[in-house]
C-alpha positions as CSV (number, residue, x, y, z in Angstrom):
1,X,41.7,55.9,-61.3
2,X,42.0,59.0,-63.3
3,X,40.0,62.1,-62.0
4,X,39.4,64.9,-63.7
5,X,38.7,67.9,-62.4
6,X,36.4,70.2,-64.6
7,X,37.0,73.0,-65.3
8,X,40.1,73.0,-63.3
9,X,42.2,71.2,-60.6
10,X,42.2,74.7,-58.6
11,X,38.8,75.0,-59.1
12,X,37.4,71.6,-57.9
13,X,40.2,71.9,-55.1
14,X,38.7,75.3,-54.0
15,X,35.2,73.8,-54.1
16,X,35.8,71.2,-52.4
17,X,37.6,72.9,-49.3
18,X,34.7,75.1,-49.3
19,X,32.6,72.2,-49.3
20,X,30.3,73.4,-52.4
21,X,28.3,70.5,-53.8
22,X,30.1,68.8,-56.3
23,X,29.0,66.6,-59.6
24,X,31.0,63.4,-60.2
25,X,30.7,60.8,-63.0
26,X,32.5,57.1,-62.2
27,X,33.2,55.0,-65.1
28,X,31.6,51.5,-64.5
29,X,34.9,50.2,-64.6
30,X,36.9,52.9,-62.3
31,X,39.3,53.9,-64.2
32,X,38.1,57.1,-64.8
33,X,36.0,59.8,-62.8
34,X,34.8,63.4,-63.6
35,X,34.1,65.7,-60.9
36,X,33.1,69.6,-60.4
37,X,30.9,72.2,-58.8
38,X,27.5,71.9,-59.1
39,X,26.8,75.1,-60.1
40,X,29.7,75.4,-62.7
41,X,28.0,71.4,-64.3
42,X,24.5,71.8,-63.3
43,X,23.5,68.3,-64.7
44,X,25.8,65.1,-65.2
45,X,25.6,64.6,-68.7
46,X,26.9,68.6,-69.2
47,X,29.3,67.8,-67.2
48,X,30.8,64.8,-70.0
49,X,30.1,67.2,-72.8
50,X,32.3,70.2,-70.5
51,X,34.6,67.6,-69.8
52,X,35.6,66.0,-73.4
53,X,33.0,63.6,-73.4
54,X,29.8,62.9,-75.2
55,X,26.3,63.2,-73.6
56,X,25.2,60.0,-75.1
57,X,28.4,58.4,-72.4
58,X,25.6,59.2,-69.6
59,X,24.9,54.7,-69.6
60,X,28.5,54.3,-68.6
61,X,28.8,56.4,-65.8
62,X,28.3,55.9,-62.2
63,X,26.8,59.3,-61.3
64,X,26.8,60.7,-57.3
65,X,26.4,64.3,-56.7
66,X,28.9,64.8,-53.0
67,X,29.6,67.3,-50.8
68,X,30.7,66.4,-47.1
69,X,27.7,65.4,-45.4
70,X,27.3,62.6,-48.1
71,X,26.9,61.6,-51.5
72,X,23.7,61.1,-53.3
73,X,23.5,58.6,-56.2
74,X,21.3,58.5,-59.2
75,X,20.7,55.2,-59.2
76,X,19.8,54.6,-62.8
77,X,20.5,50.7,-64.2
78,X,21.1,50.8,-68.1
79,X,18.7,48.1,-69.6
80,X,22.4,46.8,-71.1
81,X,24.5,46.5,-68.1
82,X,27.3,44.1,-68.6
83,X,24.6,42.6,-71.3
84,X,23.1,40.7,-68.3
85,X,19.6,39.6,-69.6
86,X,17.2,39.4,-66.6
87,X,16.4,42.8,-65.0
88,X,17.0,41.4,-61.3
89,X,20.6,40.0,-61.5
90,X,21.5,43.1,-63.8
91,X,20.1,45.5,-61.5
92,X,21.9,43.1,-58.4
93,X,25.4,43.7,-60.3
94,X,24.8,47.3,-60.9
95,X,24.2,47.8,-57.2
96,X,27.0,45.8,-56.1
97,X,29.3,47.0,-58.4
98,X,28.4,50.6,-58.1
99,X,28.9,50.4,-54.6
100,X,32.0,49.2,-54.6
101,X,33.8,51.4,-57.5
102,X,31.4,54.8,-56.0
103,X,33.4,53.9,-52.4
104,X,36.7,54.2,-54.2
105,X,36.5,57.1,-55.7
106,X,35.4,58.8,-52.8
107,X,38.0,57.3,-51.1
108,X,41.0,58.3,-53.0
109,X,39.1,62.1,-53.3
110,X,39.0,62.0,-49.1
111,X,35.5,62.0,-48.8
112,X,34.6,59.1,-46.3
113,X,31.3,60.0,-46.2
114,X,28.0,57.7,-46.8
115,X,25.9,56.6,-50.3
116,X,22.6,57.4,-50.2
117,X,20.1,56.5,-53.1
118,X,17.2,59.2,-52.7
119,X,13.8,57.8,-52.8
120,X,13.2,59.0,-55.7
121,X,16.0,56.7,-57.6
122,X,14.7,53.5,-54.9
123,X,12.6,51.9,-57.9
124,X,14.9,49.6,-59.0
125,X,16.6,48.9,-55.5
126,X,13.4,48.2,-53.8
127,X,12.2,45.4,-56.3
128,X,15.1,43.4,-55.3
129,X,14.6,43.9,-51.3
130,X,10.4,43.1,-52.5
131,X,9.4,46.6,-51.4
132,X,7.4,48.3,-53.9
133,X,7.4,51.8,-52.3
């Protein structure tokens, strides 16, 4: 996985010692991650225009904002993910494979801290489990 640290290795190093909350974009694959301080990003999709990237990238991006105590994800399934046609077994892959490729990244960063979706991004997750709350 290559990680890039925006707006600098020494930056996102320094933050991260500090423990500052941190922005971080996953490519759906894993080969690529973007990560830096919250308050040098602000949102996620400046963060892939800061980075390189273009805003309209947002749909292919995993997108967690970390710190030590844990990492929060946006839990946001593209309506096109993988092109899987029913909204339940797209939003089942989604989940699984965001889970899996979310755990990596924080792995190789040294964060071996818990995902969390926030109520607030449950919508999709809940009408899998059959909880509509």
């Amino acid at each position: 996985m290559e990680i890039i640290k925006y707006p600098s290795e020494q930056a996102v190093t320094a933050a991260m010692q500090s423990d500052e909350p941190l922005l971080a974009l996953i490519s759906f694959d894993g080969s690529t991650a973007l990560v830096s301080q919250l308050d040098e990003a602000v949102e996620h999709h400046i963060l892939l225009m800061k980075a390189g990237f273009k805003d309209t990238d947002i749909d292919k991006f995993f997108r967690i904002v970390l710190d030590r105590s844990g990492a929060d994800w946006t839990f946001v399934c593209p309506p096109d993910y993988k092109d899987i046609p029913f909204k339940d077994k797209r939003i089942e892959a989604f989940y699984k494979d965001g889970f899996a490729v979310i755990s990596e990244f924080l792995r190789s960063i040294g964060y071996l801290v818990g995902i969390d979706i926030p109520k607030r991004y449950r919508r999709h997750p809940n009408i899998l489990s059959g909880n509509n709350y």
